[in-house]
C-alpha positions as CSV (number, residue, x, y, z in Angstrom):
1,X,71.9,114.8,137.1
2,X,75.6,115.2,136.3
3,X,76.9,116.5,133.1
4,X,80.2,115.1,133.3
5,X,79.9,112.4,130.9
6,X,78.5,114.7,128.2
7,X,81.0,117.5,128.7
8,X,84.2,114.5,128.8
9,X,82.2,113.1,125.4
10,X,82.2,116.6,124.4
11,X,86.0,117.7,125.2
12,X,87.2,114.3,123.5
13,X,85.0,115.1,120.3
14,X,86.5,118.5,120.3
15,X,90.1,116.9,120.5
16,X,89.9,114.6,117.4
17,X,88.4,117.1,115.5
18,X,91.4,119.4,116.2
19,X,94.0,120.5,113.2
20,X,97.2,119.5,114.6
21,X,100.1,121.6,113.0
22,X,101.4,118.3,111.1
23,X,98.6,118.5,108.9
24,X,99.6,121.1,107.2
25,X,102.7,119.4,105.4
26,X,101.1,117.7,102.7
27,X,99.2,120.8,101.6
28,X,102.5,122.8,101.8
29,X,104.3,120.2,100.0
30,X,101.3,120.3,97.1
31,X,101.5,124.3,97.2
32,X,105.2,124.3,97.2
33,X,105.3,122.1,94.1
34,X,103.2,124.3,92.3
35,X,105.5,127.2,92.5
36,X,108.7,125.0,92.3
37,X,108.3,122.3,90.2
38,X,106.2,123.8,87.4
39,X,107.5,121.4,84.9
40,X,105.7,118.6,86.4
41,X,102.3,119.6,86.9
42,X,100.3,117.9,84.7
43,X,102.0,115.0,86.7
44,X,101.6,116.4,89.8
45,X,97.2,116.4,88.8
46,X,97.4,112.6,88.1
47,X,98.9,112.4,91.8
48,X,96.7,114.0,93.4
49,X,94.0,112.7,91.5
50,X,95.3,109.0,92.6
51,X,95.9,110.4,96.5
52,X,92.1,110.8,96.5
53,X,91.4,107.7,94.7
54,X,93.7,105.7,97.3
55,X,92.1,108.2,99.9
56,X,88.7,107.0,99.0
57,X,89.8,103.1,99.0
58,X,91.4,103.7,102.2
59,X,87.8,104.6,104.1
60,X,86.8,101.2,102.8
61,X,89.9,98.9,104.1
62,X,91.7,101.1,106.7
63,X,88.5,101.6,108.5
64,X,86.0,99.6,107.7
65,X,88.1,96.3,107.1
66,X,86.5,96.1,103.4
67,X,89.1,94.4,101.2
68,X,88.1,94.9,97.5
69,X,89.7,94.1,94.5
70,X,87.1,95.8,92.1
71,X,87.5,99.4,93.8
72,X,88.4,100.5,89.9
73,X,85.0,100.2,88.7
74,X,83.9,103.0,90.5
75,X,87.0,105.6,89.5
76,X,85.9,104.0,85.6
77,X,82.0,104.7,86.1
78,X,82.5,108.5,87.3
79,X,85.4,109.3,84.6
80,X,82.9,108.4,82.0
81,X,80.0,109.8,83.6
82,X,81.8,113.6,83.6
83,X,82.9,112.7,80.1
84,X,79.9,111.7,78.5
85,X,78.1,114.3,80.2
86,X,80.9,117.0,78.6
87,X,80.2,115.1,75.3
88,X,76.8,115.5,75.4
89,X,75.4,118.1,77.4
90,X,78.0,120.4,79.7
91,X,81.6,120.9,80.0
92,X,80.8,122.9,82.9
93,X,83.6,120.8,84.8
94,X,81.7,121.3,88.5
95,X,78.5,120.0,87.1
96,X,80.3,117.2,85.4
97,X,81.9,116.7,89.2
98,X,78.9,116.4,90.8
99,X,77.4,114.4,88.6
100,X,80.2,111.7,88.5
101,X,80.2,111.5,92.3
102,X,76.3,111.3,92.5
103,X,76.5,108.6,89.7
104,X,79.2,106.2,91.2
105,X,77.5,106.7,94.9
106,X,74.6,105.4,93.5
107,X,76.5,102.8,91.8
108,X,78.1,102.1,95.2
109,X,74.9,102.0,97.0
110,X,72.7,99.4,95.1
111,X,76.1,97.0,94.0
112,X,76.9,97.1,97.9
113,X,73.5,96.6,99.4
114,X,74.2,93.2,97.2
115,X,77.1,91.8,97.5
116,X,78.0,92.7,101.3
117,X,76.1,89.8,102.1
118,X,78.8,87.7,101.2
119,X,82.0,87.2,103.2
120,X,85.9,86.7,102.4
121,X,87.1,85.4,98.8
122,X,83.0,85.3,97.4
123,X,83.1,89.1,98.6
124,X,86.8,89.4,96.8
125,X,85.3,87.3,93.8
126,X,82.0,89.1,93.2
127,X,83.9,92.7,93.6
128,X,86.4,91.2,90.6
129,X,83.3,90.2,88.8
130,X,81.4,93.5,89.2
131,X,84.5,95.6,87.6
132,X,85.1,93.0,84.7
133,X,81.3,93.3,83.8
134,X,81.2,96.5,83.8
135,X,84.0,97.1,81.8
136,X,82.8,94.4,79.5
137,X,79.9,96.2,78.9
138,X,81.6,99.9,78.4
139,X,83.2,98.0,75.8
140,X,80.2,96.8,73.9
141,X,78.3,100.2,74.3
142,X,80.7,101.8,71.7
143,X,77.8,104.3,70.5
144,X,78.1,106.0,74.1
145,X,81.5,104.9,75.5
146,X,83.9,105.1,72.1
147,X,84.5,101.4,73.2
148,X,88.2,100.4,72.5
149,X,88.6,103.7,70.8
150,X,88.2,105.3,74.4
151,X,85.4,108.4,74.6
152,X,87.4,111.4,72.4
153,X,86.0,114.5,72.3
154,X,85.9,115.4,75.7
155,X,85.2,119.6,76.2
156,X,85.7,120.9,79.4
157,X,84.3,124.7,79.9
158,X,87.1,127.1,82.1
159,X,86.5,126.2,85.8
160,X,84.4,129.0,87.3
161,X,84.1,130.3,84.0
162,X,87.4,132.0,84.4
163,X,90.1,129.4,84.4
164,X,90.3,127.4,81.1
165,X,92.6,124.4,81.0
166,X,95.8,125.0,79.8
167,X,98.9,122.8,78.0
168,X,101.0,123.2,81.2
169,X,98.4,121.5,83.5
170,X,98.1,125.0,85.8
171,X,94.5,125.0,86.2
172,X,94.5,121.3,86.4
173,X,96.8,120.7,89.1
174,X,94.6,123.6,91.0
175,X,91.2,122.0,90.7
176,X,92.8,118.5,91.0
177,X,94.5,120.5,94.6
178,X,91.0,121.5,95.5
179,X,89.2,118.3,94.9
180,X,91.3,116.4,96.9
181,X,91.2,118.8,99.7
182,X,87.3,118.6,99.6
183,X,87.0,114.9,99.5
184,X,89.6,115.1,102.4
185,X,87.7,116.7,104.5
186,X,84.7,114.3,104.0
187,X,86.7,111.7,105.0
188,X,88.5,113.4,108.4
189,X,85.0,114.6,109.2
190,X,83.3,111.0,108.8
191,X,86.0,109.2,111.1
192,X,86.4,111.3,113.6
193,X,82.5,111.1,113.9
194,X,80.5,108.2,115.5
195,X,80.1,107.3,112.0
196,X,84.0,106.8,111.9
197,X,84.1,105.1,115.2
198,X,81.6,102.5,114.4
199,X,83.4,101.3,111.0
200,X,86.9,100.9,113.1
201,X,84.7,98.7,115.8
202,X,83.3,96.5,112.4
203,X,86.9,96.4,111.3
204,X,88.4,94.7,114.6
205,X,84.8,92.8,115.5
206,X,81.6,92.9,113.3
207,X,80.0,90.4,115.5
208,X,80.5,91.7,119.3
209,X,79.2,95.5,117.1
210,X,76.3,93.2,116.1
211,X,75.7,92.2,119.7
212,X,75.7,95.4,120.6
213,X,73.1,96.5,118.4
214,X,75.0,98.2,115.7
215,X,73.5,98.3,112.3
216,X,75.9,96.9,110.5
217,X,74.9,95.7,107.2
218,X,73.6,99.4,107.2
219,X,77.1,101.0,108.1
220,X,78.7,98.8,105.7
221,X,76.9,99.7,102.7
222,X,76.8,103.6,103.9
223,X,80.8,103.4,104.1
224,X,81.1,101.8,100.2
225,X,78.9,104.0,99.0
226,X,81.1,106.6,100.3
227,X,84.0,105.5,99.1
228,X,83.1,104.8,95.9
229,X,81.5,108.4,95.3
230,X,84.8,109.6,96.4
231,X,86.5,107.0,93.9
232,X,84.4,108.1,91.6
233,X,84.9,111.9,91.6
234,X,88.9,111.4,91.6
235,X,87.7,109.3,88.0
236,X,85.3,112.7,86.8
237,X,88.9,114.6,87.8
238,X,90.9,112.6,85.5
239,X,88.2,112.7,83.0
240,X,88.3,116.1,82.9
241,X,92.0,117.2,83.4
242,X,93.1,114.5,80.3
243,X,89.7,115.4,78.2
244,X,89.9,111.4,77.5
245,X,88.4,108.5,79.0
246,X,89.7,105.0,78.2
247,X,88.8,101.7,78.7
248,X,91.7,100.8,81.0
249,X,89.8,102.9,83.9
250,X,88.1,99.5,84.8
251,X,91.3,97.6,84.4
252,X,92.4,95.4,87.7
253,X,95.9,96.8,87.2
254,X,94.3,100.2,88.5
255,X,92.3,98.3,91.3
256,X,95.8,96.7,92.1
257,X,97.7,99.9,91.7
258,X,95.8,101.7,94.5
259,X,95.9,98.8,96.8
260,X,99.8,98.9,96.7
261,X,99.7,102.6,97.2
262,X,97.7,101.8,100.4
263,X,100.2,99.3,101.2
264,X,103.4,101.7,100.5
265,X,101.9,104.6,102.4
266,X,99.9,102.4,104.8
267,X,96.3,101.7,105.9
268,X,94.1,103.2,108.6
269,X,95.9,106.3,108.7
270,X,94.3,109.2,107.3
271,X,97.5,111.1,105.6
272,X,98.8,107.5,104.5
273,X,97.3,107.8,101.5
274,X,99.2,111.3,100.4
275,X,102.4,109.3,100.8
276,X,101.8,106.2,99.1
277,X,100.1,107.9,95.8
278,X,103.0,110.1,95.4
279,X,105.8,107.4,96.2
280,X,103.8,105.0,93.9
281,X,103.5,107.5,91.3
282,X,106.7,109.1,91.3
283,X,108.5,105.7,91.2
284,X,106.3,104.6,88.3
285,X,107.5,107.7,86.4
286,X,111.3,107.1,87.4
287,X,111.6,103.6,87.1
288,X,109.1,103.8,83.6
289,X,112.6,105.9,82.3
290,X,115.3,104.0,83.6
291,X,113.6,100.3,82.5
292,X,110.6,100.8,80.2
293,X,110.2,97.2,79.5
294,X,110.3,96.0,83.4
295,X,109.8,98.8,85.2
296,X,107.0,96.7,86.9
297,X,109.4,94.7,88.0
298,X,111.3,96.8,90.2
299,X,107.4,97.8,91.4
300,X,107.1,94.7,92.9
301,X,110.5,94.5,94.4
302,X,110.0,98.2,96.4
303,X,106.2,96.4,97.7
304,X,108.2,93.2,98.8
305,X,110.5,95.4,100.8
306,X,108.2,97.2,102.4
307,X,106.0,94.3,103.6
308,X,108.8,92.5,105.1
309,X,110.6,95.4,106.7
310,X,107.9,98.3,107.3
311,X,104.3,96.4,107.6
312,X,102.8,99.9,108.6
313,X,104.0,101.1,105.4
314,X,106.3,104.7,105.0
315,X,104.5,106.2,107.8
316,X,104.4,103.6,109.8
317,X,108.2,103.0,109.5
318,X,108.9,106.6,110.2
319,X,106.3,106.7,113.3
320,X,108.2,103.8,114.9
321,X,111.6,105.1,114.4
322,X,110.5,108.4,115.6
323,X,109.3,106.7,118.9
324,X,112.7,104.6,119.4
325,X,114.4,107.9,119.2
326,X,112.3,109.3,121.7
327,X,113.2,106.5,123.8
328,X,116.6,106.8,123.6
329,X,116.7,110.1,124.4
330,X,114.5,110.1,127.5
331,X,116.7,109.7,130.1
């Protein structure tokens, strides 16, 4: 019996696993920052905290085709998780982690087992619904939550038991670093599996995967549980690096804020999400100085550019114009 089909499945496995030297520029860029833009660290954690939010969002509607627009409730139910935990019991900030990502997974799990039966806007609708209860009842569970008040009190022990928090966001922008990088490789790992594969063929056609046999209702509710584990540890980092959970983590302007970061960077890309958070981000913080009344405005003028002119977002902008040049300069 041949082997050839096992080896060719083999060597193609092998090349989408491999780290191609492009790869690396985002993690420079973060390390680089560190060193030369020390000012703006404790901005540079709520980046990366929102890159692996957006990252996590991104596995639901860049590969699986999920469109939600209750992704928030997830980020909201791990940041209070870690902080009611620290309140409570331990600041040790890895438990705390781990406990905010089991939490929100779980959350994930039994909410999508439900309402991935439905389809289009009653999916939309009853994700909407699912966030606004939720924080509805945050708010009403003052005792716990600190309800309008937000949860104060937040303690968070030195990470390792060596590196305390400090006022200029060092060991903050570290562990939010390494977070991100952890939950990214999660996510390169699952789609360049079968796992990965699957979600893209339930993205273009859930039926004819249906027809073939694939468990979808099964992959589906694997991939948001996912997703909002990772959502929800990027909430127990926030948590933890501010030392203050408020109510506006289950807002819908969050939900819509790392949908347009999606958009900016672009979806179905796996590094599309490191561009977008930081452009989003960065422009919130610029335009928040130079107009602090509509600075939203100007928000939703940069998102109307890039739909019309650059569908495939930053990247997908540069990737095209990078390819016309190599046109023009093949002879």
């Amino acid at each position: 019996m041949s082997t050839a089909p096992l080896e060719e499945a083999v060597r193609a496995a092998a090349h989408r696993h491999r780290v191609r030297p492009l790869e690396a520029l985002p993690w420079l860029a973060a390390l680089a920052a560190y060193w030369f833009a020390s000012d703006y660290l404790a901005l540079g954690a709520q980046v990366l905290v929102m890159t692996l939010f957006a990252l996590s969002l991104d596995l639901l509607l860049g590969f699986a085709g999920i469109v939600t627009l209750g992704h928030a409730v997830f980020f909201g139910i791990g940041a209070y998780a870690a902080g009611i935990l620290a309140v409570r019991a331990s600041g040790d900030p890895l438990l705390g982690l781990a406990f905010a990502t089991a939490v929100s997974g779980a959350a994930g799990l039994l909410s999508g087992a439900v309402i991935l039966r439905a389809r289009g806007l009653t999916f939309l609708m009853l994700t909407l619904t699912i966030l606004l209860m939720v924080a509805e009842a945050a708010n009403k569970l003052a005792f716990l939550t600190g309800g309008a008040d937000g949860l104060q009190g937040v303690s968070v022990d030195p990470v390792l038991g060596a590196y305390r928090f400090d006022l200029f966001g060092r060991t903050a922008y570290l562990y939010s670093l390494a977070v991100v990088f952890a939950g990214f490789l999660v996510v390169r790992t699952l789609i360049h599996a079968p796992f990965g594969r699957s979600l893209v063929g339930l993205r273009e056609n859930a039926g004819r995967m249906e027809a073939l046999g694939a468990p979808v209702r099964r992959r589906q509710v694997a991939a948001y549980a996912i997703a909002a584990a990772l959502a929800g540890a990027a909430g127990a980092v926030n948590a933890q690096t501010t030392q203050f959970v408020a109510l506006n983590v289950f807002s819908f302007e969050l939900s819509g804020a790392v949908l347009t970061m999606l958009i900016l960077g672009g979806a179905g890309r796996l590094y599309r999400a490191f561009v977008g958070a930081p452009l989003y981000m960065i422009a919130q913080d610029w335009l928040a100085r130079l107009d602090p009344t509509y600075w939203f405005f100007w928000i939703g003028a940069l998102l109307i550019v890039v739909v019309m002119f650059a569908r495939g977002g930053v990247l997908g902008l540069a990737s095209t114009l990078l390819s016309r040049g190599r046109e023009r300069a093949t002879p």
